[in-house]
C-alpha positions in Angstrom: 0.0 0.0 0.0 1.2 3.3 -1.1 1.0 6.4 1.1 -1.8 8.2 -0.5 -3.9 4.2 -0.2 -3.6 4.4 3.5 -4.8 8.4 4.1 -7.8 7.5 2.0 -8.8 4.8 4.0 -10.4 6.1 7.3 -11.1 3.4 10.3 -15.1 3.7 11.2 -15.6 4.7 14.9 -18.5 3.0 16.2 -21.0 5.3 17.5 -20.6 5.0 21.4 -21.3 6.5 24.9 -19.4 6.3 28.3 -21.3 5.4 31.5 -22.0 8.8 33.4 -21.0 6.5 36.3 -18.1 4.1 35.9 -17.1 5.5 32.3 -17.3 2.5 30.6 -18.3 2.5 26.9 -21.6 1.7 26.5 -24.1 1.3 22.9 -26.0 3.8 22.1 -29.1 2.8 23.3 -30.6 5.6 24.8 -29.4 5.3 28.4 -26.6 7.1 29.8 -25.4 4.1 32.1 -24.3 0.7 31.8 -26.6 -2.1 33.4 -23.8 -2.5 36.2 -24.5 1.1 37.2 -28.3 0.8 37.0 -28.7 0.4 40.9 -26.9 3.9 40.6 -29.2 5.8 38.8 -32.3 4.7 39.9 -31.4 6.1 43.6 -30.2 9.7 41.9 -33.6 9.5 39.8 -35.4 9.1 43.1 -33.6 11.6 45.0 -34.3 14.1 42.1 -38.1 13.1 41.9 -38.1 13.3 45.8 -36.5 16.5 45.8 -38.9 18.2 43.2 -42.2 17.0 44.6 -40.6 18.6 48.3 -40.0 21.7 46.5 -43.4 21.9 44.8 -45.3 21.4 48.4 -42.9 24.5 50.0 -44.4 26.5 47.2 -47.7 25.2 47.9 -46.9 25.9 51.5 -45.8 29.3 51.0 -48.6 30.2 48.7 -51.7 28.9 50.9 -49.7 31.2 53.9 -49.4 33.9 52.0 -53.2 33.9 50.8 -54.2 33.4 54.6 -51.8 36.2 55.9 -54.0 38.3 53.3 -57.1 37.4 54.5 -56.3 37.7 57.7 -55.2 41.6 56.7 -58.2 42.2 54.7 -60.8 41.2 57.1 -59.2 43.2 60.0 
């Protein structure tokens, strides 16, 4: 093969991902973590979900005192 030969021929990279946890390369398969780190990310997920349905009661909480505080200002 002749110089020219091998700088045409390009090596296909297989279309990959790395494992957000361990960093192992993983298929593209729509998951950013291998099954050996699945344990993993379901107990961020559910920290996350947990942590978002807290923050949406506080703002429930804060809203129902705040309409009672004005309530309480208008009827006085």
């Amino acid at each position: 093969m002749t110089e020219s030969e091998k700088s045409a021929k390009k090596p296909y990279i297989y279309p990959h991902r790395h494992c957000l946890y361990c960093g192992r390369i993983i298929e593209v398969k729509g998951r950013d973590y291998c099954l050996k780190c699945k344990p993993e990310y379901v107990k961020e997920q559910s920290k996350i979900k947990r942590s978002k349905r807290f923050q949406r009661y506080l703002l429930y909480y804060i809203i129902a005192v705040f309409a009672i505080l004005v309530l309480v200002a208008l009827f006085t």
